[in-house]
Residue frames relative to the residue before (quaternion, step in Angstrom):
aa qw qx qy qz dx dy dz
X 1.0000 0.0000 0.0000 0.0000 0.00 0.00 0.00
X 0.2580 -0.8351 0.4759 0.0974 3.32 -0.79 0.90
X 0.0741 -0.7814 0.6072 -0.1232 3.79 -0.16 1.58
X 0.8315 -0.4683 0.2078 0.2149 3.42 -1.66 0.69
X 0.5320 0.6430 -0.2814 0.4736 3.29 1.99 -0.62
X 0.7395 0.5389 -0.1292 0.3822 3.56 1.38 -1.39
X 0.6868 0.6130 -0.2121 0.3279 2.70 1.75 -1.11
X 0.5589 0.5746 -0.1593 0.5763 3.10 2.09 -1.92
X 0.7109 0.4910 -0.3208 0.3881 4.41 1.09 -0.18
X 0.5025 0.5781 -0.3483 0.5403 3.36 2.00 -1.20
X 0.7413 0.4336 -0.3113 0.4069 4.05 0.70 -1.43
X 0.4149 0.6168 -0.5160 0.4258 4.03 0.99 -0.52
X 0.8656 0.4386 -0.1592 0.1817 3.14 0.25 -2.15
X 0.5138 0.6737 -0.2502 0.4685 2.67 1.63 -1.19
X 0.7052 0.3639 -0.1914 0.5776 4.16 0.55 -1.12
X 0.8589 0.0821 -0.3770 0.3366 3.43 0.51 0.23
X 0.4485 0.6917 -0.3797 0.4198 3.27 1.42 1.47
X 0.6168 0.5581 -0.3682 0.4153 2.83 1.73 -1.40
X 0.5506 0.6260 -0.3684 0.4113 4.15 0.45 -0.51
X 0.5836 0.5103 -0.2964 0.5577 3.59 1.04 -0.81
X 0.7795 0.3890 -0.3144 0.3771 3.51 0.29 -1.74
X 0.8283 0.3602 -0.2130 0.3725 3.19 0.80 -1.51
X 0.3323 -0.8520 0.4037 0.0267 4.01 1.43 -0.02
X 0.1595 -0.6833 0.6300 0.3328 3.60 -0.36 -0.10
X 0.3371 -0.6836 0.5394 0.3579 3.56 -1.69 0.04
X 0.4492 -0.7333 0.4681 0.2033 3.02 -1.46 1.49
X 0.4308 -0.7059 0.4376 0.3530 3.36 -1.38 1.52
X 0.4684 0.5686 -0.5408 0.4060 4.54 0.85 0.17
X 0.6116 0.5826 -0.4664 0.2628 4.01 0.64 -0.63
X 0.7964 0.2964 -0.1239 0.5123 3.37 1.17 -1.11
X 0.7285 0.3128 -0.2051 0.5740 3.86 0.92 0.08
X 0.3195 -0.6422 0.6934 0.0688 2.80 -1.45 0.90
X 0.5556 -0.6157 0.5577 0.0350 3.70 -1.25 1.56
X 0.3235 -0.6456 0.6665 0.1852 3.65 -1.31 0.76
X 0.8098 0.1786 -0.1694 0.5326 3.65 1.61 -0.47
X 0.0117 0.8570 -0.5127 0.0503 3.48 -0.38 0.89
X 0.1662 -0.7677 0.6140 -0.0772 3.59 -0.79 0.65
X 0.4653 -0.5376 0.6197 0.3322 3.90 -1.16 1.05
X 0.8686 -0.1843 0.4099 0.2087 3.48 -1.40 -0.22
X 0.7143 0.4787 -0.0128 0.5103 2.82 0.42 -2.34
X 0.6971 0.6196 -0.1367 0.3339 3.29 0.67 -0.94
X 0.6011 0.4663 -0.1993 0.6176 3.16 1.16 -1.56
X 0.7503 0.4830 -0.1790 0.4145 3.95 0.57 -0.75
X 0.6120 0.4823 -0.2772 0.5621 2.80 1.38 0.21
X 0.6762 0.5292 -0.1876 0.4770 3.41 1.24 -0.87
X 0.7256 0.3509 -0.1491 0.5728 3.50 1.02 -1.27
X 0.5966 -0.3376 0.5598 0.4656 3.33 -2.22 0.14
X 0.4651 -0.5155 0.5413 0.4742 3.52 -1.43 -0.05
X 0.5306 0.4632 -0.4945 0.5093 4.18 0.75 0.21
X 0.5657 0.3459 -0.4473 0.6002 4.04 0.64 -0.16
X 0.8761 0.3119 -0.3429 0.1328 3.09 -0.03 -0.28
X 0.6716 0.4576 -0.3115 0.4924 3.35 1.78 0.50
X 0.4385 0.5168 -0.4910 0.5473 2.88 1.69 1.06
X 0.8066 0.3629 -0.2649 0.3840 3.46 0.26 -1.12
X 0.5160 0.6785 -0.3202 0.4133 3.54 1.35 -0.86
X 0.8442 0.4483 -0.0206 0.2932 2.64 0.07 -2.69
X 0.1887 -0.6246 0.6619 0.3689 3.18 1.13 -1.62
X 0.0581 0.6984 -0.6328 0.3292 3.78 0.83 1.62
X 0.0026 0.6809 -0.7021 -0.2084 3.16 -1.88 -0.37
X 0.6541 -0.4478 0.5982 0.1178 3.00 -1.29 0.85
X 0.3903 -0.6522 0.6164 0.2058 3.51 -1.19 1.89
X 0.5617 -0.5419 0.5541 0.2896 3.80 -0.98 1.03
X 0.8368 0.1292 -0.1862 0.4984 3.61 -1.67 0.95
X 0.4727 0.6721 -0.4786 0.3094 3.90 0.80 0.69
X 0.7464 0.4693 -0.2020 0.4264 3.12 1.15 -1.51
X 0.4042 -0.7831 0.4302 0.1957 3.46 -1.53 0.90
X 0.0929 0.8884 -0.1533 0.4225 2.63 1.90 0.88
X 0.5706 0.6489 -0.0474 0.5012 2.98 1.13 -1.99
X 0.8276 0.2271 -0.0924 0.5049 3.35 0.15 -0.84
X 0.3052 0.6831 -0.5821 0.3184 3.91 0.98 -0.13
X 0.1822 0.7537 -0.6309 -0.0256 3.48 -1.13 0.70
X 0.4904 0.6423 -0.4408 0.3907 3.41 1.05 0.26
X 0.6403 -0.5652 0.4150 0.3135 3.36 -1.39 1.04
X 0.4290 0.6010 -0.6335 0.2313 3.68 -1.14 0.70
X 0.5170 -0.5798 0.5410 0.3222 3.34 -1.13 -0.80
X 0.2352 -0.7549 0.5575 0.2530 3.69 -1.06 0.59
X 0.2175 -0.7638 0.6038 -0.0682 3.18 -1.34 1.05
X 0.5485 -0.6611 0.4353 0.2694 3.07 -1.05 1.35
X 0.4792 -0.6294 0.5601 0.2460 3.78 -0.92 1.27
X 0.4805 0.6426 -0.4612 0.3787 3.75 0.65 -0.52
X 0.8823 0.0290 0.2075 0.4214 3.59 0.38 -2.14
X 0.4041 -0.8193 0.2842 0.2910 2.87 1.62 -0.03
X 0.4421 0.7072 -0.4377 0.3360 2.90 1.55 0.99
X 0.3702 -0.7407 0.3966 0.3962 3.34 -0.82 1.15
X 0.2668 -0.7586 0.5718 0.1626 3.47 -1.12 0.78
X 0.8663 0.2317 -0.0015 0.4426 3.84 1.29 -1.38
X 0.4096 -0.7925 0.3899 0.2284 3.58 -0.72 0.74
X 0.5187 -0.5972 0.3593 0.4952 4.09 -0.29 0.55
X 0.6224 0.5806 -0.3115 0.4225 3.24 1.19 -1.60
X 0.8406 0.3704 -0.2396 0.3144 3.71 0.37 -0.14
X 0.6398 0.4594 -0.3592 0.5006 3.03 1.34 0.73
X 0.2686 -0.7832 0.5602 -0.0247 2.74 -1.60 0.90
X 0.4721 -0.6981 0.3954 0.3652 3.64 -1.14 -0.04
X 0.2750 -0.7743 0.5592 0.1100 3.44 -0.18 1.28
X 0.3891 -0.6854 0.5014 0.3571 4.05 0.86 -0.60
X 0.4757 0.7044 -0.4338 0.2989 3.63 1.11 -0.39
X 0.5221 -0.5530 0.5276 0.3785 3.87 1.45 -0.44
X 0.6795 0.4454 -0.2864 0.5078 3.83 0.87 -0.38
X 0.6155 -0.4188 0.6152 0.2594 3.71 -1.18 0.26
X 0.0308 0.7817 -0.6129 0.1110 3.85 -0.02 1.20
X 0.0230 -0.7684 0.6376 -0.0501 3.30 -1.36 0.87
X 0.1381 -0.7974 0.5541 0.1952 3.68 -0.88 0.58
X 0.8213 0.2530 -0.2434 0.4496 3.48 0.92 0.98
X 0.3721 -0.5986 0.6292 0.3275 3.65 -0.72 0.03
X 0.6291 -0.3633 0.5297 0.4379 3.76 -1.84 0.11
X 0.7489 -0.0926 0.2704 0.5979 3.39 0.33 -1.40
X 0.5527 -0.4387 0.5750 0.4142 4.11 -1.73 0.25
X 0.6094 0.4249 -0.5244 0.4161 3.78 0.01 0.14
X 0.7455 0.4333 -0.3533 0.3629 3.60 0.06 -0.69
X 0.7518 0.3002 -0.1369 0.5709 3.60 0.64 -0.14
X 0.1766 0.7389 -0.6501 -0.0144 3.69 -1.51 0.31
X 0.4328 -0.7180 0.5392 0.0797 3.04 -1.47 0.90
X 0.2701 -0.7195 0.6326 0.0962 3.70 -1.72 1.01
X 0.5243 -0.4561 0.5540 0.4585 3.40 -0.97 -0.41
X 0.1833 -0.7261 0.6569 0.0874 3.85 -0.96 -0.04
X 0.1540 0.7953 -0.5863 -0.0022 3.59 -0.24 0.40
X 0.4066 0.6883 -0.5499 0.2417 3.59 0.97 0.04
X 0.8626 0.1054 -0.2813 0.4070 2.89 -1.98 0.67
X 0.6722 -0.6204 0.2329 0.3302 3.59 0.65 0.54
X 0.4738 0.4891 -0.3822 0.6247 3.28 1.41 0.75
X 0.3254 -0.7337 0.5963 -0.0163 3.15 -1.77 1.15
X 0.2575 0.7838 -0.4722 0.3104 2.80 -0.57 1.60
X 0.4667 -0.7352 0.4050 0.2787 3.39 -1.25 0.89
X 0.4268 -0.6562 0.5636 0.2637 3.58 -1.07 1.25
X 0.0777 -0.7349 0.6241 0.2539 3.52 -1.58 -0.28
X 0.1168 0.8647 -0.4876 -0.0300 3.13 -1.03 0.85
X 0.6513 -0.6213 0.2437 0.3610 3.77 -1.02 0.68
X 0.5292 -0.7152 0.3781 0.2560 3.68 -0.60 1.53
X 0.4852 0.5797 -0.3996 0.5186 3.86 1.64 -0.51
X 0.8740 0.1115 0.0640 0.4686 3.48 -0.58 -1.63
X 0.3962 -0.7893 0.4346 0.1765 3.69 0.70 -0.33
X 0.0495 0.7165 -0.5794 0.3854 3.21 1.70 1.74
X 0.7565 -0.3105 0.5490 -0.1730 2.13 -1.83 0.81
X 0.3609 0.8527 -0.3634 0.1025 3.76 0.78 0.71
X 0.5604 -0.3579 0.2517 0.7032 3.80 1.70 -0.66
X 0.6057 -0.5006 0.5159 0.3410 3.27 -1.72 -0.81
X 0.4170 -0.6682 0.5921 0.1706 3.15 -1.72 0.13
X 0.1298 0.8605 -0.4911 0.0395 3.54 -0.49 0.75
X 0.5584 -0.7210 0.3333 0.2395 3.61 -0.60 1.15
X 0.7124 0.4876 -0.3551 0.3587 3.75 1.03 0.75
X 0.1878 0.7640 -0.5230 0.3279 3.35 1.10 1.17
X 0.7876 -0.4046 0.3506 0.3051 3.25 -1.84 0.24
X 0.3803 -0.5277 0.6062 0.4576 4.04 -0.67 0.11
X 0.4901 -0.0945 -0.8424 -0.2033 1.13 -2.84 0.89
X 0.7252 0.4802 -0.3888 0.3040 3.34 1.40 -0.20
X 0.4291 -0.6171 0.4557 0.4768 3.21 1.36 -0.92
X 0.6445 0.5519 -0.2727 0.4536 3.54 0.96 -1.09
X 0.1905 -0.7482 0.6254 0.1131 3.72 -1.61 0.77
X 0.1640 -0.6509 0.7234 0.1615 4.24 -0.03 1.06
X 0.2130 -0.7064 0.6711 -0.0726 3.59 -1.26 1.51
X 0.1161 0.9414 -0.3142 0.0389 3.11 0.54 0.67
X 0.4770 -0.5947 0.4157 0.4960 4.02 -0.56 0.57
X 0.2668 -0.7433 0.5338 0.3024 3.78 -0.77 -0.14
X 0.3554 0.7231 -0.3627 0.4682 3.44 1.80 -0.37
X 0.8448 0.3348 -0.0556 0.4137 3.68 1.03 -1.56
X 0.4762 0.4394 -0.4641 0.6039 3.36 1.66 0.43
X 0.0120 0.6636 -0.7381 -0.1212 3.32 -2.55 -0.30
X 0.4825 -0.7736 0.3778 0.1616 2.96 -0.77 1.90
X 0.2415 -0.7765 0.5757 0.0856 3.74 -0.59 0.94
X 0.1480 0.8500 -0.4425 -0.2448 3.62 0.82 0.26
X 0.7877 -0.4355 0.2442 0.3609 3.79 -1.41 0.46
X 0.3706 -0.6385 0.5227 0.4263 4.23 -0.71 0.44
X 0.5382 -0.6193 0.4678 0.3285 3.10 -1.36 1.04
């Protein structure tokens, strides 16, 4: 018989199972990295905020990064490897509090997973070099592409342009 105790224990489990069952897919299962690093390593290298974005697949509390407001010409580059991954000229302000872009440099520098965590479906992004961890992609950005890179700003570094 089902009574208010079972129900309020079935819904606990259930919210902290569905994540487990449904998981996102990691972008290291199916690709192999030009940069790679043990663990130890990566924790050593990053802040411990780089490192539970790019690592963990973290995110970053929205409106934190100083990022956000970069308008100077350069390129953004994954904090991981310091590859550059995004151009100034292609971002924009999306309001979302994240670093928005409507393009990569090029499809090599970046790749994308499914994401199914927390019960929402979506496309991870992640850096074509080392295979950080960088935000998502989502299909309501600005033309010519249509597309909006949401990105951590924790997991970028601004390279800005030679004078």
């Amino acid at each position: 018989m089902l009574n208010r105790r079972h129900m309020l224990l079935s819904a606990g489990l259930a919210a902290i199972g569905l994540p487990l069952v449904l998981g996102r897919s990691k972008a290291t299962a199916a690709e192999t990295f030009a940069v790679t690093h043990t663990d130890a390593e990566w924790q050593k290298m990053l802040t411990s905020d780089q490192y539970a974005v790019l690592r963990q697949e973290g995110t970053e509390r929205p409106f934190t990064s100083d990022l956000l407001h970069e308008a100077r010409k350069g390129n953004f580059a994954c904090a991981g490897c310091e590859q550059d991954a995004f151009a100034s000229a292609t971002k924009f302000d999306s309001g979302t509090g994240w670093p928005s872009f409507w393009a990569p440099l090029d499809a090599k520098v970046v790749g994308t997973t499914r994401d199914t965590q927390l019960g929402m479906v979506r496309e991870a992004v992640h850096c074509g070099r080392c295979g950080g961890h960088l935000g998502h992609v989502f299909d309501d950005g600005p033309k010519p592409t249509g597309l909006r890179y949401c990105l951590n700003g924790v997991a970028l570094k601004f390279h800005p342009a030679s004078a």
